[in-house]
C-alpha positions as CSV (number, residue, x, y, z in Angstrom):
1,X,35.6,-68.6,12.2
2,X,39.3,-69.9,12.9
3,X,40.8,-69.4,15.8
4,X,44.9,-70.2,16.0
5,X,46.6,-70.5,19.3
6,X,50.1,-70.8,19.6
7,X,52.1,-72.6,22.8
8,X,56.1,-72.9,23.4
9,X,58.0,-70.1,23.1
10,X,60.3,-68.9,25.7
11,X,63.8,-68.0,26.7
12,X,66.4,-70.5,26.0
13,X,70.0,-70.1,25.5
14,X,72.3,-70.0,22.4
15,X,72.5,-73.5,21.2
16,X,69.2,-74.5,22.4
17,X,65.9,-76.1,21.7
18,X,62.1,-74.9,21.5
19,X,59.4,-76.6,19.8
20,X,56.3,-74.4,19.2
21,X,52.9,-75.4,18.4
22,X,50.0,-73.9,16.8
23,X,46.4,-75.5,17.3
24,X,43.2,-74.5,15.0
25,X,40.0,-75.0,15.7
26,X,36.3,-73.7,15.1
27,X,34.5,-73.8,12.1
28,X,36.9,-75.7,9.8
29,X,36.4,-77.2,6.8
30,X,39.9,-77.7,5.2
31,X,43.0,-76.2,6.0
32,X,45.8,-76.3,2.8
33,X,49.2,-74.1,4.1
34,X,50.4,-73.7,7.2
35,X,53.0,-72.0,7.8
36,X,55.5,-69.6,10.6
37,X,56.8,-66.3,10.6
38,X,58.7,-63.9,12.8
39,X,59.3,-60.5,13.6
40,X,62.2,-59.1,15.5
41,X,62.1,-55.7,17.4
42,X,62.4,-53.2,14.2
43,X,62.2,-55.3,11.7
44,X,59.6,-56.6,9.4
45,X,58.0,-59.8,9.6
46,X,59.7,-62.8,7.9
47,X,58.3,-66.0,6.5
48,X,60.2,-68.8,8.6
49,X,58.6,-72.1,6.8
50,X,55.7,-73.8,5.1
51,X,54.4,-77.1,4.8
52,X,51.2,-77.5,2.6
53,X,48.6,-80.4,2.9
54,X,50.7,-82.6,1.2
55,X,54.0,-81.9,2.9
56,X,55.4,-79.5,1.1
57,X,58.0,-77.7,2.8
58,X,60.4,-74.5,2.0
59,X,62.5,-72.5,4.9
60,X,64.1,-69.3,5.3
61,X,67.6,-69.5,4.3
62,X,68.3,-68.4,7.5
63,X,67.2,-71.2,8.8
64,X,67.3,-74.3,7.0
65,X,69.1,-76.9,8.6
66,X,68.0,-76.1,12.0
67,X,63.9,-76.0,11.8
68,X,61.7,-78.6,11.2
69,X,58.3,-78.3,10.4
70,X,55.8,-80.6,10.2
71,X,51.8,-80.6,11.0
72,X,49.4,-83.1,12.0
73,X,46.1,-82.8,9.6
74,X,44.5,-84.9,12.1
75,X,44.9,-81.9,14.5
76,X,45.0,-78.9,12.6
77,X,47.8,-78.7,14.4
78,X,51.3,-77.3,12.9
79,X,54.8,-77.6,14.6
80,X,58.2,-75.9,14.5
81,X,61.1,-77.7,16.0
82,X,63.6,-75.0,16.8
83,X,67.3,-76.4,17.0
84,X,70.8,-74.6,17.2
85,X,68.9,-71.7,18.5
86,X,71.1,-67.9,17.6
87,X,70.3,-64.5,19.2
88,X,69.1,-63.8,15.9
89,X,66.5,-66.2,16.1
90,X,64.8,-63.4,19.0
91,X,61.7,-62.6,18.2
92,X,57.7,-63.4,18.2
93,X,56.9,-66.5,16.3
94,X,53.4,-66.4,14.1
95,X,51.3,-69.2,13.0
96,X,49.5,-68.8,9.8
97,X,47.5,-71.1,8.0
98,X,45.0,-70.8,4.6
99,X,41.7,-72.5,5.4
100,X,38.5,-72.7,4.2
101,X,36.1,-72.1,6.9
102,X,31.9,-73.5,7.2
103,X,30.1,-72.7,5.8
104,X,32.4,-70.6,3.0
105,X,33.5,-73.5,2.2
106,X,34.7,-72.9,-1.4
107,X,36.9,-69.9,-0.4
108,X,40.0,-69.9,0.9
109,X,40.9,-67.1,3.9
110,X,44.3,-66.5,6.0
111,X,44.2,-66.7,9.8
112,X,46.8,-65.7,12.4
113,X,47.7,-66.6,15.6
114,X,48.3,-64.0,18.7
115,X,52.5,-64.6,18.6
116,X,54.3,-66.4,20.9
117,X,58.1,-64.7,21.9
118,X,61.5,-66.2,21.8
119,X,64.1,-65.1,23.3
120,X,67.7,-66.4,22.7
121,X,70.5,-65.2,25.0
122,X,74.0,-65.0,24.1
């Protein structure tokens, strides 16, 4: 199994900063994607960003320009550096990643993290 836990949300103001990160661990054999998404209070989950092994990377529209993401294989370990920070942004903040677990090793199965909540105040 593949478990993802997620640390660094929080409240910040408009125009702020967060950086969140999201560790796997457990019974890994390769991850490919990673990537974040969001969900706001009534609305339905968004993709935010990927990055693939190979570094990859696409954005929301909605937020390109702002987000970074970027992952450290060496870790399992994917980051999203959270800039210019809107209300809009509100909301909790999923990791997702496509691995290949032991000893299944030739399939490929999505895990998700528990959410981590950000809050942006106006």
């Amino acid at each position: 199994q593949v478990q993802l836990v997620e640390s660094g949300g929080g409240l910040v103001q408009a125009g702020g900063s967060l950086r969140l990160s999201c560790a796997a661990s457990g019974s890994i054999f390769s991850i490919n994607a990673m990537a974040w998404h969001r969900q706001a209070p009534g609305k339905q989950r968004e993709l935010v960003a990927t990055i693939t092994r190979d570094g990859s990377i696409n954005y929301a529209d909605s937020v390109k320009g702002r987000f970074t993401i970027s992952r450290d294989n060496a870790k399992n370990t994917v980051y999203l550096q959270m800039s210019s920070l809107k209300p809009e942004d509100t909301a909790v903040y999923y990791c997702n990643v496509a691995a290949a677990p032991y000893p299944r090793v030739g399939y490929e199965y999505d895990y998700w993290g528990q959410g981590t909540q950000v809050t942006v105040s106006s």
